[in-house]
N, C-alpha and C positions, 0 to 999 in steps of 0.2 A: 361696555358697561358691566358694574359686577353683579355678577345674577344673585348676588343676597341684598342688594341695595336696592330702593326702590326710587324711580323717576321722580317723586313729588323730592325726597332727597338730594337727587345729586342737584334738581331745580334751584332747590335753596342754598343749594351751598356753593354755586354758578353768579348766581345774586350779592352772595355775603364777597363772593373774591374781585368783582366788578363792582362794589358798591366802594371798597377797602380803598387805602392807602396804597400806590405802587409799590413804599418801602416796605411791606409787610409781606409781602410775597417775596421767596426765596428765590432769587436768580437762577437755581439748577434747575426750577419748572419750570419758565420760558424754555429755556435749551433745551428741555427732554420734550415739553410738546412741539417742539417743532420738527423731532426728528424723524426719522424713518426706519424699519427695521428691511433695508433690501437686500438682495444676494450680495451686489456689488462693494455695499459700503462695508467698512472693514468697524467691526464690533467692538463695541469700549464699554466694562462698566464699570458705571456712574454712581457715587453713594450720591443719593436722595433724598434720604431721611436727616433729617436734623433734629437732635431732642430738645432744645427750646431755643425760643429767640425772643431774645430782650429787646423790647420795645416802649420807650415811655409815652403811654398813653392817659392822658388824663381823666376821659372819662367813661362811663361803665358801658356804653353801649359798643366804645370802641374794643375795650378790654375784653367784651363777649368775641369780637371778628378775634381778637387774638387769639383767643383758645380756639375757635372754631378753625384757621391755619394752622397752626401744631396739630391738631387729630388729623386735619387733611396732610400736613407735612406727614405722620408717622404713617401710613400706608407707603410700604413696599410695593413699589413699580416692577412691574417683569418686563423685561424685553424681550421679544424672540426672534430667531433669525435662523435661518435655514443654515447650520453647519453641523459639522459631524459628531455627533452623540458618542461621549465617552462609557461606556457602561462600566459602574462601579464592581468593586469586589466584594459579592454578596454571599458569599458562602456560608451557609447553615451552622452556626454551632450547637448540635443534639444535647440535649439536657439530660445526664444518667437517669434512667428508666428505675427510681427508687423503688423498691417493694417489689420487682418483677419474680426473682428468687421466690420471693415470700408468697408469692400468691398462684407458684406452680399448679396445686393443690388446690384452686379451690372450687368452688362449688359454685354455678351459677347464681344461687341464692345469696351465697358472699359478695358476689361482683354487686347484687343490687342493693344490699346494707352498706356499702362502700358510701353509696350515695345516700341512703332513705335510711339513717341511723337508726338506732333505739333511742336514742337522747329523744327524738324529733317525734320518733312516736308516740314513746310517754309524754310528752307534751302535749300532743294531742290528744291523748286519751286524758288527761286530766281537764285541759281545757271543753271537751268533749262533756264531761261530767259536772262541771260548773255550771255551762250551759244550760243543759238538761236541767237543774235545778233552778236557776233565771226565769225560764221560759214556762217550766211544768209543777214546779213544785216540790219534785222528784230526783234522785239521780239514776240515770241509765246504767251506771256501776257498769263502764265501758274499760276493758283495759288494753295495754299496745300489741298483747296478742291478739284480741281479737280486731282490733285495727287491722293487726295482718292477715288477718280472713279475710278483711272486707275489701284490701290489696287485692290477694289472690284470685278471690272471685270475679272482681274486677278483671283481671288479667285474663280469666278462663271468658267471661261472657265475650271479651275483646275476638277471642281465636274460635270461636262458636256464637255468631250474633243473630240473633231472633228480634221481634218486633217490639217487645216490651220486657221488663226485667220480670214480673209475671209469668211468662211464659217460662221462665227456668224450674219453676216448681210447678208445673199441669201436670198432671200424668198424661198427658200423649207426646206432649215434648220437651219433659224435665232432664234437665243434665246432670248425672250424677257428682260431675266436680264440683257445681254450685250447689244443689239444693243437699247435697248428705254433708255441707258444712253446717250450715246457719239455716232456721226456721226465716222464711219468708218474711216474717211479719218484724222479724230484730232487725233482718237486712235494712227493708224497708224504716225503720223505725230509725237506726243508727246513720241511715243516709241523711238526714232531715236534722238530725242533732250535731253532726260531726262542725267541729268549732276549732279554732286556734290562738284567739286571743279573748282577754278578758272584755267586754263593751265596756265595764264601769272602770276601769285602770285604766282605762287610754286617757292621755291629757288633750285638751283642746288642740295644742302645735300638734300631736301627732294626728289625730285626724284629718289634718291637712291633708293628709297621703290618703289618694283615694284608694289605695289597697292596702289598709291598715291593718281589717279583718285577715286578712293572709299574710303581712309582711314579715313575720317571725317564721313561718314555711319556706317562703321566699327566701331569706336571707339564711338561714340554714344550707338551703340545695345550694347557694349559690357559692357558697365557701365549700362546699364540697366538691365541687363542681372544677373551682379554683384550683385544689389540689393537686389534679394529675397534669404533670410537665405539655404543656405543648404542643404542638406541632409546628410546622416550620410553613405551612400555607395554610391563612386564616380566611373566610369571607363576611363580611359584613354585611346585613340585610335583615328584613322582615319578616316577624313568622305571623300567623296567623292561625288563629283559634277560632273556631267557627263557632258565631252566637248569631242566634236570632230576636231575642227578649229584649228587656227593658233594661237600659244602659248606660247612664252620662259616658261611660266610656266605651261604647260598641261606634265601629266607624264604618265605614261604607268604601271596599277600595274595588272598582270594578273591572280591574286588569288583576285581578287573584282569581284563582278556582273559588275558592268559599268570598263571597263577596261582602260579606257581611260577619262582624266577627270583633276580638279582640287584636289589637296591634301591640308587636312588640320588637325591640329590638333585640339583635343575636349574634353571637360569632360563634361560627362552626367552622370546625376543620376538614380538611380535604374528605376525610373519613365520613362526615354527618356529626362528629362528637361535638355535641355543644359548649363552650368551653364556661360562656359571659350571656347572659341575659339580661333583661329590663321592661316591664309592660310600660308600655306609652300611656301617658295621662293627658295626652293634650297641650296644648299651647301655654306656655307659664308667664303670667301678669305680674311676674316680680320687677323692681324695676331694676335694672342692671343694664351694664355697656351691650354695646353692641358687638357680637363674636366675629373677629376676625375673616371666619372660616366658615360661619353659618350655624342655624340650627340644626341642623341635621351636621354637618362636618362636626360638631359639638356631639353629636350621637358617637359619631365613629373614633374620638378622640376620649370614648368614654368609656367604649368598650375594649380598646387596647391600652387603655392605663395599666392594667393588670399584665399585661406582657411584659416578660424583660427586657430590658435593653442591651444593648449591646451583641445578639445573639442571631441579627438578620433576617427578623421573620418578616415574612411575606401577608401582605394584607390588600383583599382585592375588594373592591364594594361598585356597583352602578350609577348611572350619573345621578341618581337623588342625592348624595352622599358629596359626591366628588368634587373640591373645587381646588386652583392652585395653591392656596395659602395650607390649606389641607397638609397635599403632598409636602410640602417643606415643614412641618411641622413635625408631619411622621421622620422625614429625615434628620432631623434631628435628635430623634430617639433612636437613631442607626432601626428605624424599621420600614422597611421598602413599599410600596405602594402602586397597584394599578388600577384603573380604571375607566369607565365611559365618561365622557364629561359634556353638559350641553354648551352648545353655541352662545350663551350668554357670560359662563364664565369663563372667558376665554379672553380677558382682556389686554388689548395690544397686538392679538394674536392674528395676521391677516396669513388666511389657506386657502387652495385652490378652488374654487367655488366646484358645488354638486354638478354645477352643469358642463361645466369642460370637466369634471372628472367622468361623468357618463359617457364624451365624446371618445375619449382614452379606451373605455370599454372596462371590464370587468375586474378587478385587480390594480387599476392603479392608486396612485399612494401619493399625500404629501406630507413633509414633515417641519416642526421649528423645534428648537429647541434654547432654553432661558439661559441667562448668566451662573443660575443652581445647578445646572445638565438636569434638568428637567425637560422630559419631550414629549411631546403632540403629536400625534398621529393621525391622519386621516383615511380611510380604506373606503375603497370604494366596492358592496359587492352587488346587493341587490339596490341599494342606497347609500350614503354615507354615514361611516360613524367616526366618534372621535374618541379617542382614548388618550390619557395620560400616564408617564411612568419615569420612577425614578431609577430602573434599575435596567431594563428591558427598550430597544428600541428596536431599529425596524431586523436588523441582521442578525439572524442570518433569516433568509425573507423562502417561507416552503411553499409548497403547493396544497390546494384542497378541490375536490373535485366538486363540481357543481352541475345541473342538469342545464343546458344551453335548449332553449323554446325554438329557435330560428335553425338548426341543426339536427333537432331531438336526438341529439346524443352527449354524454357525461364529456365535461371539458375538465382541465387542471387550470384553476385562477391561483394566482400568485397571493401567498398571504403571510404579513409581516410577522414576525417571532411577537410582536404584544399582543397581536391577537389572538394567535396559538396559548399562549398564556393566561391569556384571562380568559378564556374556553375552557383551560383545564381545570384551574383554581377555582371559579366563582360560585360551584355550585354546590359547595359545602352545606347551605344552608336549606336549600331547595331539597338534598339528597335527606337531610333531618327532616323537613313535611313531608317526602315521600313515605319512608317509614314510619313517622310517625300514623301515617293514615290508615295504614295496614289491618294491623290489628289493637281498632281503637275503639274499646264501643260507649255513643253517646247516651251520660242520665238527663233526663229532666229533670229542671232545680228552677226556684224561684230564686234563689240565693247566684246570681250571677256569677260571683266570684269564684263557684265552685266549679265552675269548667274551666278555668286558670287553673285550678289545682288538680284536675283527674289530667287536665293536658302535662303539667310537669311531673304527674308520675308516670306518666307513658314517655316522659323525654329520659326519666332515670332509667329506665326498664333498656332505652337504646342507647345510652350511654355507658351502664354495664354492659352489653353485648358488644361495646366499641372498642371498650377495654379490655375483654375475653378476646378477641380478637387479635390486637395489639400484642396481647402475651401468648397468646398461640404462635403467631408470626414470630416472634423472637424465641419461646423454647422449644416449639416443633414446628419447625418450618416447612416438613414434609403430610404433618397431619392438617387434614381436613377439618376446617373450623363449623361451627355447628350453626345451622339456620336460626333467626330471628323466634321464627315464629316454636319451634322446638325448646329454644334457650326461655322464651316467656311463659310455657308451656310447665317447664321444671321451674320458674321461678313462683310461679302461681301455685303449684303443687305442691313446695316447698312455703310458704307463706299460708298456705292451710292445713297444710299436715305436722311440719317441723314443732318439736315443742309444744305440741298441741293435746288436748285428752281426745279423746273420742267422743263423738256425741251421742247425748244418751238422750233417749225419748224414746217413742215411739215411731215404728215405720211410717213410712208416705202411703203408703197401700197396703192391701191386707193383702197373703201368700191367692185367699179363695178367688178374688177378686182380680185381680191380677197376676197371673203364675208367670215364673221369673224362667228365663231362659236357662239350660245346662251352662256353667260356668264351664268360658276360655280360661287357657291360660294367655296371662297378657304377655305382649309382646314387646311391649315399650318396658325398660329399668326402672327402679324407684332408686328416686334422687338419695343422694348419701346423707343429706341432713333427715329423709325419713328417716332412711333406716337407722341411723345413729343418734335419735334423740333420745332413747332410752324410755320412751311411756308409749302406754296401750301394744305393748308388742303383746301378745297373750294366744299360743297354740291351740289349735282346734281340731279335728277329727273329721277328715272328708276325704272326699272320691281319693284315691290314690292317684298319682301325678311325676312327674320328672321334677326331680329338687331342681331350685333355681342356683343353686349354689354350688355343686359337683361335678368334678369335671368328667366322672366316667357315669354318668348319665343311669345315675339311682332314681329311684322310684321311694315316693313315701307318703303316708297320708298324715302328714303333720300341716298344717295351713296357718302361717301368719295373717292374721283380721285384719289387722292395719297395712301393712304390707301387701294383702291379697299374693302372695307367692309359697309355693309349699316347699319345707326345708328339713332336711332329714335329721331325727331324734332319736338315737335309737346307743344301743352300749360300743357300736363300732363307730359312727359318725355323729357329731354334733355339730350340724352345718347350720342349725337355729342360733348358736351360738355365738357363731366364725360370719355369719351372715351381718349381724347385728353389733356386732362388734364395733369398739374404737380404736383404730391404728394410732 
């Protein structure tokens, strides 16, 4: 039976074909249920499908059996029978790598406005301001620079996390990247206000969408997102946002690390890059047919719309996902397809049963494949599983070593090329919550919808570091590409410093009160959009130091404020100059 159908259904529609006329029923289903699919008989296929049959029936209850026959006629029969799997011609065509040239040069900070525009922030900052006036009376006179403070800082609390956002400005364990941006009290105050759509402009159909308040964020990253060309192994699957609050759409999956949370859909690449997203809303009461392929097979047909065709990408998802009408529909769009699939959707499909596969012992295997060359697998290691694939079958069949309990020593079990496959592809999406968990730090919000939004700017943040990577591998393929937590380090840096004034106020502590350590010199670079924004550079007068700028190792007491590096000023060298400078 088909595991998206349910029993009370096929009940009734067992009743309406035994209640009917014999002439209404198409003579190819007699024949094909009576058949068999065994080794021995020799394989024929059968068109099934009929797209209508005229029948004069006079009255309305009969008239219903007839449409109810044609929906049953249009279902596609598979057959499967154990013979030798043809694997197609799947070879990859690479989409030109546009902009690679172009983006030699650039700056971590670049790789993250790829994704997180200006258009997107001044929107926010105006929507931000409207707000603040709805709710206060007042406007917070918010702008998208200082959005990008509230970025950055975000970014730094992520790579240095403490128990409360508080504790960034105590004096016994204030950080100077967060608290010498922003006064404590705006941070807080701008967390509370931050906004993205108008309430009184939304019309009633759009509030339909239970992420209406974010959907203009959303649909932004997602076309940005769109942008960069491909990869040629896609995975399909779940991410998860971790929420604990008040929710119509908080769900409960308790085979996840965070059990409790926001669900979404996702396709990520071999790499972690996300390419296609969507938050799940729940089960939808519209009334509409029933999907072929399923509710969920309808997810994964929804997030490779956006792939090309023609070009033989590779898309793997698990049996939540997986059904056969699935796979052919991907083949259709020449885009290949593998997966686990349960024993329910598996219709027509008789495989060696678990228990003479346990008897074979570790490693054995049975196979069918349909009239599409579509093939089933079954592997036997610790238990059985089943996989599906349009492109990949059992050969060429390797080894994987496994620890044997009855020997206590490491054996080689035999294991089929699709499951080597889908081992290696599927974890696209898994490897994007891994990092994204890294360096992620959570706010408290009554507003729910805001940890969908602080979670997709930590998916930009590693989606630029996916693409700086991408282009390292292709214009230096001998240099060392630069760690996660380094690259969000200069983006945070760069998003509170870049373009920025200096902050003028008063110190956090007083010199009497707290006396400040001899200044190091620092060892870490400043990013190039510091040093080249052209404001607050202004030289100062201190301890003498090795300029940060000369190669024969001068000495100067000249000190860039903003910069914190000292740069020699003087009638033979103007390295304050050449430092700051725009190539």
């Amino acid at each position: 039976m088909d595991g998206n159908s349910s029993d009370l259904e096929q009940l009734e529609e067992e009743e309406e074909e035994d209640d009917d006329d014999e002439e209404l029923i198409p003579q190819a289903m007699h024949d094909d249920g009576s058949s068999d699919s065994s080794d021995e008989e020799d394989y024929q296929v059968e068109s099934v499908v009929q797209s209508s049959i005229e029948v004069e029936v006079p009255t309305t209850q009969n008239t219903f059996k007839k449409q109810s026959v044609k929906d049953n006629a249009k279902k596609k029969e598979y057959r499967w029978r154990k013979k030798q799997f043809q694997p197609p011609s799947v070879d990859f065509i690479a989409s030109d790598e546009e902009g690679t040239e172009d983006r030699c040069n650039w700056t971590p900070y670049m790789y993250f406005k790829q994704f997180v525009t200006d258009e997107m922030l001044q929107e926010t900052a105006e929507q931000t301001n409207l707000y603040s006036v709805q709710k206060e009376g007042k406007s917070v006179n918010t702008t998208a620079k200082e959005i990008e403070k509230v970025l950055g800082m975000y970014m730094h609390m992520g790579l240095v996390q403490m128990s409360c956002v508080r504790a960034y400005w105590e004096m016994e364990s204030k950080l100077p990247a967060v608290c010498d941006v922003m006064s404590r009290d705006r941070f807080l105050k701008l967390l509370t206000l931050i906004h993205f759509q108008d309430n009184f402009s939304v019309s009633d159909d759009a509030k339909k969408d239970k992420l209406w308040k974010l959907r203009p964020w959303l649909q932004n990253l997602r076309e940005q997102f769109l942008c960069i060309p491909p990869e040629e192994c896609h995975a399909v699957d779940e991410i998860m946002v971790p929420f604990k609050g008040k929710s119509h759409l908080r769900v409960y999956m308790p085979a996840k690390p965070h059990k409790w949370g926001f669900k979404m859909w996702g396709r990520a690449g071999q790499s972690g890059f996300l390419y296609d997203f969507d938050v799940c809303q729940g089960a939808e009461h519209q009334d509409r047919e029933k999907s072929e392929v399923g509710v969920t097979g309808e997810v994964v047909l929804k997030m490779t719309s956006t792939l090309p065709a023609g070009k033989n990408h590779k898309v793997f998802a698990d049996n939540y996902f997986t059904s056969v009408p699935l796979v052919q529909h991907l083949k259709e769009r020449e885009i290949h397809y593998i997966g686990t699939i349960r024993m329910n959707r598996m219709a027509n499909c008789t495989m060696m049963d678990e228990r003479e596969m346990k008897k074979h012992g570790r490693g054995s295997m049975d196979f069918r494949v349909n009239q599409d060359n579509n093939i089933i697998v079954r592997w036997f290691d610790n238990k059985a599983v089943n996989l599906i694939s349009s492109f990949v079958g059992i050969e060429p069949v390797g080894n994987v070593k496994r620890w044997d309990r009855k020997s206590k020593t490491h054996i080689m079990v035999p294991r089929p090329a699709i499951v080597e496959a889908y081992n290696k592809f599927m974890g696209g999406v898994d490897l994007l919550d891994m990092l994204s968990a890294l360096y992620k730090f959570s706010f408290r919000s009554r507003r729910w919808y805001m940890y969908i939004w602080w979670h997709t700017v930590t998916v930009a943040v590693i989606n630029a570091w996916n693409l700086y990577r991408r282009d390292q591998k292709m214009l230096y393929p001998k240099m060392k590409t630069m760690a996660l937590r380094r690259f969000q380090a200069l983006v945070g840096t760069s998003l509170t410093s870049a373009g920025k004034a200096k902050k003028v106020g008063r110190p956090l502590s007083c010199p009497e009160a707290a006396p400040s350590a001899p200044r190091k010199r620092s060892s870490c670079s400043v990013p190039l959009d510091v040093r080249r924004d052209a404001m607050d550079h202004f030289p100062t007068w201190e301890t003498r130091q090795r300029c940060k700028h000369c190669t024969n190792n001068h000495f100067s007491h000249v000190y860039c404020e903003k910069c914190k590096v000292h740069l020699c000023l003087n009638k033979d060298r103007n390295c304050f100059r050449d430092y700051h400078k725009v190539k």
